[in-house]
Each structure stands twice: as structure tokens, then as C-alpha cells.
Backbone as JSON, one array per atom type, in Angstrom:
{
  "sequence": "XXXXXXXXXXXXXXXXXXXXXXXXXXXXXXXXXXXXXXXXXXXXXXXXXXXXXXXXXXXXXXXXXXXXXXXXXXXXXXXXXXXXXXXXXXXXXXXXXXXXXXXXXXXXXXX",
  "N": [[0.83, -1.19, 0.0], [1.89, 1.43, 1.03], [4.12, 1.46, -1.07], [2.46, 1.97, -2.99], [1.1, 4.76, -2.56], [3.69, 5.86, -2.6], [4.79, 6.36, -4.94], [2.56, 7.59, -6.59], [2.45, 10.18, -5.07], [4.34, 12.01, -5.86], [3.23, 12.75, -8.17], [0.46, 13.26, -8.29], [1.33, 15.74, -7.2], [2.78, 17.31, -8.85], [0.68, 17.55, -10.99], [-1.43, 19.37, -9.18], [0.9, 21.6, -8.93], [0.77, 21.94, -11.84], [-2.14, 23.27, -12.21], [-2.01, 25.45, -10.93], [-0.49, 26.97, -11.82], [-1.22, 27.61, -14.39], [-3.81, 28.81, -13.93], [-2.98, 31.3, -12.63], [-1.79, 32.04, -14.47], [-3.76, 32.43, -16.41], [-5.35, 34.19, -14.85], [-3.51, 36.48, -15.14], [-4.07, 36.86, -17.67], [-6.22, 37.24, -18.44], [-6.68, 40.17, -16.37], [-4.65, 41.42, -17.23], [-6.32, 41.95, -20.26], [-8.47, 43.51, -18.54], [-7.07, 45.34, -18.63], [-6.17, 47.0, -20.3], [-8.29, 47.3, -21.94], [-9.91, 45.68, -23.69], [-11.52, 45.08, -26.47], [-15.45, 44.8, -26.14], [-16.22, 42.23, -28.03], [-13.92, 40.91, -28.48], [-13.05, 39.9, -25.8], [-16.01, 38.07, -25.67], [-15.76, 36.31, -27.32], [-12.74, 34.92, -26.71], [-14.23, 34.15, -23.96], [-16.15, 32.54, -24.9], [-14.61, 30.61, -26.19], [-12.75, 29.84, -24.32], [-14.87, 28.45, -22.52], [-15.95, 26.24, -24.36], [-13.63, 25.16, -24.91], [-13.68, 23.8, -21.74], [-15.47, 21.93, -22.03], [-15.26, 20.16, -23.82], [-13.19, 19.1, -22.53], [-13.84, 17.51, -20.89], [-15.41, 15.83, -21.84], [-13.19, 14.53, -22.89], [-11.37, 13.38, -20.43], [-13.72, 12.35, -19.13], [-14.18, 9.93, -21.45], [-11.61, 8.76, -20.85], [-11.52, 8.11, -18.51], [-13.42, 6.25, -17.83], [-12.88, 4.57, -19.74], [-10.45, 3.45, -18.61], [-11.57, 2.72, -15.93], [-13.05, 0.21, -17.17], [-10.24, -1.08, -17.93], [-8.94, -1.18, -15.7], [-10.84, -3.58, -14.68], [-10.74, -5.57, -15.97], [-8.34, -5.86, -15.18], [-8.61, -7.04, -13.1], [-10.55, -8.89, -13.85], [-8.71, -11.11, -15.15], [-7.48, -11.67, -12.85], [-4.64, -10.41, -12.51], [-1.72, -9.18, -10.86], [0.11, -6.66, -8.83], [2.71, -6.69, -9.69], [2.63, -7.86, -12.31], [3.73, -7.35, -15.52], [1.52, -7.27, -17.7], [-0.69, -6.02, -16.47], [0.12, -3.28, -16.03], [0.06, -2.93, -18.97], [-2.39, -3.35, -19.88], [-3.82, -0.73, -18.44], [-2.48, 0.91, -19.81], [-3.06, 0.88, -22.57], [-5.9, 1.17, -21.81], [-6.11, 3.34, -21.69], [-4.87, 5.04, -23.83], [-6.86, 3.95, -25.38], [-9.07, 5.2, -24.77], [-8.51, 7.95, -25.02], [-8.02, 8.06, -27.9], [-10.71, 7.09, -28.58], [-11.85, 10.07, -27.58], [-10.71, 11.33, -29.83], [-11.75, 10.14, -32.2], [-14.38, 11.07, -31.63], [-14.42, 13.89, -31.66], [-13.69, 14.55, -34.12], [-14.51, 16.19, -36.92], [-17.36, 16.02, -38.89], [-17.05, 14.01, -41.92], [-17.56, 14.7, -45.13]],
  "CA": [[0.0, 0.0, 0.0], [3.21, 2.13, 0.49], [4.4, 1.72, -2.17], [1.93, 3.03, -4.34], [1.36, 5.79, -2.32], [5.35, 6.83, -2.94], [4.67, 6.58, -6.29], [1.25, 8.39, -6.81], [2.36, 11.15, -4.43], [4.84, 12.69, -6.9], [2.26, 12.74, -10.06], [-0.18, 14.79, -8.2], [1.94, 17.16, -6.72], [2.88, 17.95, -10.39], [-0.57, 17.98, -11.64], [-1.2, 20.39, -8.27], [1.67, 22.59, -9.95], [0.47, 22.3, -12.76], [-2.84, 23.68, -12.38], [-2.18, 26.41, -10.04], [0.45, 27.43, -12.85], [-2.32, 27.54, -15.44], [-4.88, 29.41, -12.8], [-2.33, 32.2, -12.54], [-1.64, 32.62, -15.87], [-5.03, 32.94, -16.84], [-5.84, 35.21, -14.35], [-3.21, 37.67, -15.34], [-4.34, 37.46, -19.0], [-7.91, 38.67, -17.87], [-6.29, 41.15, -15.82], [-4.38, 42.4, -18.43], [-7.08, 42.64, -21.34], [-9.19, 44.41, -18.25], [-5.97, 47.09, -18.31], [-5.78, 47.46, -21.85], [-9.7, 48.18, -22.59], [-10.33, 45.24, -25.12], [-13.07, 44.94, -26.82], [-16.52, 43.16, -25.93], [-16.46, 41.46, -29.25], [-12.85, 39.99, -27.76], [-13.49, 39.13, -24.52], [-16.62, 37.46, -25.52], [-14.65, 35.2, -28.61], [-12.3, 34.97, -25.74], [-14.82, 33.43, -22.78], [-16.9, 31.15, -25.0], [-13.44, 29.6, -26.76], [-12.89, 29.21, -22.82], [-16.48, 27.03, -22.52], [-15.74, 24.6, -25.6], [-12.53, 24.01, -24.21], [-13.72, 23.31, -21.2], [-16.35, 20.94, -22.34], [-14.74, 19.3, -24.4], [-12.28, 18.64, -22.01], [-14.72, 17.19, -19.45], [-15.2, 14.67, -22.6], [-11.93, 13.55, -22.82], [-11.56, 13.03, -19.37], [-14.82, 11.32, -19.17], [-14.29, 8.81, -21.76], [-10.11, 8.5, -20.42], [-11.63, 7.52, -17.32], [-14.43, 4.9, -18.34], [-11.52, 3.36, -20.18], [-9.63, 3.15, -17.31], [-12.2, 1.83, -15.35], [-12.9, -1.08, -17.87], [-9.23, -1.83, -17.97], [-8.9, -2.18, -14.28], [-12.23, -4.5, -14.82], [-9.92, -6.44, -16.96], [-7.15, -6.57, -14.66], [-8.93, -7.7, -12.08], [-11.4, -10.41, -14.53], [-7.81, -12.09, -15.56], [-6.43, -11.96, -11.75], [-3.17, -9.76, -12.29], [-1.1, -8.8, -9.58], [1.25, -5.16, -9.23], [4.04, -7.69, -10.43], [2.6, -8.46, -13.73], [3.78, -6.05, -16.55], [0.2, -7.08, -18.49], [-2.1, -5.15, -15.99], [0.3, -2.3, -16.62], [-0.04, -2.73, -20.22], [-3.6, -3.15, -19.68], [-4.15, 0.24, -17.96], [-1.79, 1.99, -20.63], [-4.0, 0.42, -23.37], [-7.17, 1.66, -21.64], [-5.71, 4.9, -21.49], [-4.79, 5.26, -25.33], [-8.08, 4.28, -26.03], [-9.77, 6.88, -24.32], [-7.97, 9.39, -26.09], [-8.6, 7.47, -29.1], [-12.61, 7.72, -28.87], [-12.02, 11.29, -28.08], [-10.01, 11.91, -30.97], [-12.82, 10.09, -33.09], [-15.4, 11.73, -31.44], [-14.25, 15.26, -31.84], [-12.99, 15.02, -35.22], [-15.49, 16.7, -37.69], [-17.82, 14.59, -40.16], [-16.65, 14.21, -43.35], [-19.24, 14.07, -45.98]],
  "C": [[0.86, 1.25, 0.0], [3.52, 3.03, -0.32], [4.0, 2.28, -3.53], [1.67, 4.68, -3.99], [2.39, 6.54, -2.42], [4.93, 7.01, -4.5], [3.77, 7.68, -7.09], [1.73, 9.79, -6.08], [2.91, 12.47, -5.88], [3.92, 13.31, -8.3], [1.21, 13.8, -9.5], [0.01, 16.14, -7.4], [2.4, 18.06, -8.01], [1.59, 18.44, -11.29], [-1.14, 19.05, -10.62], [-0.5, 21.53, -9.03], [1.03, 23.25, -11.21], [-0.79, 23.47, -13.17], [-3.27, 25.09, -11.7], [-1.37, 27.25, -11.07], [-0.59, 28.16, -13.28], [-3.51, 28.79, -14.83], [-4.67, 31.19, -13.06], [-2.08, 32.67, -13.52], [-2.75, 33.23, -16.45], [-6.01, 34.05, -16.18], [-5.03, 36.56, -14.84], [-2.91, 38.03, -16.61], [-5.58, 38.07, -19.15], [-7.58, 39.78, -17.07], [-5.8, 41.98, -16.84], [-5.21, 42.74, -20.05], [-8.26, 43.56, -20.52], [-8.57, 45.91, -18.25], [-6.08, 47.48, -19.53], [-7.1, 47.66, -22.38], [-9.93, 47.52, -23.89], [-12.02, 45.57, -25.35], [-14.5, 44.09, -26.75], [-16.23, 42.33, -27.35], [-15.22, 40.31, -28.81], [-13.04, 39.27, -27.14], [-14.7, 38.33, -25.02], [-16.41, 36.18, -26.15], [-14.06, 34.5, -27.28], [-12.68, 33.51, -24.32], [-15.36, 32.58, -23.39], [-16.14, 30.41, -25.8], [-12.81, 28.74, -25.19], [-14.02, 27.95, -22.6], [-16.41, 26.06, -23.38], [-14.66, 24.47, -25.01], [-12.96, 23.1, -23.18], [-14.68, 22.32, -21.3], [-15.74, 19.71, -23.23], [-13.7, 18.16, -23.62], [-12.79, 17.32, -20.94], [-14.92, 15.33, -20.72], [-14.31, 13.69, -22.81], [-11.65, 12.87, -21.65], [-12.84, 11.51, -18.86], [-14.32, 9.89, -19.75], [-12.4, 8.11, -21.38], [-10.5, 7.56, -19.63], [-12.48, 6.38, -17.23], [-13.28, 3.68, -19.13], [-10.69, 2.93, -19.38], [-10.46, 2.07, -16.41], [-12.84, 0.55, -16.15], [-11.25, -1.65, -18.01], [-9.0, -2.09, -16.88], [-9.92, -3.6, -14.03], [-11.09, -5.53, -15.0], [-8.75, -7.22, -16.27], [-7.67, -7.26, -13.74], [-9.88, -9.09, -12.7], [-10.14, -10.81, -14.85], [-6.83, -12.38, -14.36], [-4.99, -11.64, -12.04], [-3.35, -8.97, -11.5], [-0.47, -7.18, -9.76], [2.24, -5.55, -9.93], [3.84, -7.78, -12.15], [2.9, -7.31, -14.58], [2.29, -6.21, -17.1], [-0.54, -6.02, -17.88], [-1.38, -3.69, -16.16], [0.06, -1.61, -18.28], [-1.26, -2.84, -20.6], [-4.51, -1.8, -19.7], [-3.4, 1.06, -19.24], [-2.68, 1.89, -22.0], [-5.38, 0.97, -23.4], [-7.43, 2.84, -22.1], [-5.8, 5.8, -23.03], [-6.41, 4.87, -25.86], [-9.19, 4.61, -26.29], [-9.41, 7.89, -25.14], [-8.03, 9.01, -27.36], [-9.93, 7.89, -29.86], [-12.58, 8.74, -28.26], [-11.59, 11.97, -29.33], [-11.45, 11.36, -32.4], [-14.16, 10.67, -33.15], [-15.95, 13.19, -31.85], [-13.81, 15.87, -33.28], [-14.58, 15.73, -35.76], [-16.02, 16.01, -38.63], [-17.09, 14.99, -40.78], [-17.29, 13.65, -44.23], [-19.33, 14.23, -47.85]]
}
């Protein structure tokens, strides 16, 4: 039990970082188009290119994580251990093909 906790700690102290990074940045690019007097037409381009990101994102995520949770399914319906490389290659598998069926999802028809 540990041991995964040593492991896991590191990853979301970086994703932590990461997002407090990101937070800050984005606050002092709305700060600075409130100093500089853009234009509504901007800012509004701006906030709802903000909202499809973030929706979209919530998609990827979503289906990342449903893939995930069917590949743990998996590891656990074929009884692998932490030892086995498969259930790693399992979970890395899941993973790719989450981002997979977002990438097919999001592409644009073609007609």
C-alpha cells in the first residue's frame, strides 16, 4: 500500500503545480485585457473559446476515465497482480483508447 502511495504522491503534486500554474496565468491574462480596454467582441470570442474548451475537455476526461475503469475490470477479470507487466499494459491500453474515442469523437464529419 506504500508503495503506491510513494509513487502516486509525486504525479499529483505535479498535476497540483500544474494547475495552479495555469490558474495564474489565466488570471493575469484577464487582468491584463481588463488594463488594456479590449473589446466586448474579444473578450466574448475569448470566454466562449474558454467554454468549448472546457467541455470538451470534461469529454476527454470522461471517456479517459471509463476506459480506465474497464481496464482495471480487466485486470482484475484475468487476476493480475502489481508484479505483472500485463495489468500495466492493460491500464496503458485503456488509457490510449480513451484518447482514441475522443479523438474520433471530436474530429469533424466528413461528408
Amino acid at each position: 500500500m506504500f508503495d503506491i502511495l510513494a509513487i502516486l504522491i509525486p504525479f499529483f503534486l505535479a498535476a497540483c503545480i500544474v494547475v495552479v500554474i495555469r490558474i495564474v496565468v489565466e488570471a493575469r491574462l484577464r487582468r491584463r485585457l481588463a488594463e488594456t480596454h479590449a473589446t466586448e467582441d474579444l473578450v466574448r470570442s475569448l470566454v466562449a473559446a474558454d467554454d468549448e474548451f472546457r467541455r470538451q475537455s470534461s469529454l476527454r476526461w470522461g471517456l479517459v476515465l471509463v476506459a480506465m475503469g474497464a481496464g482495471f475490470g480487466a485486470v482484475d477479470l484475468f487476476s493480475l497482480g502489481v508484479e505483472d507487466p500485463a495489468a500495466f499494459g492493460l491500464l496503458f491500453a485503456a488509457a490510449g483508447i480513451g484518447s482514441l474515442a475522443y479523438h474520433f469523437l471530436r474530429r469533424p464529419p466528413t461528408g
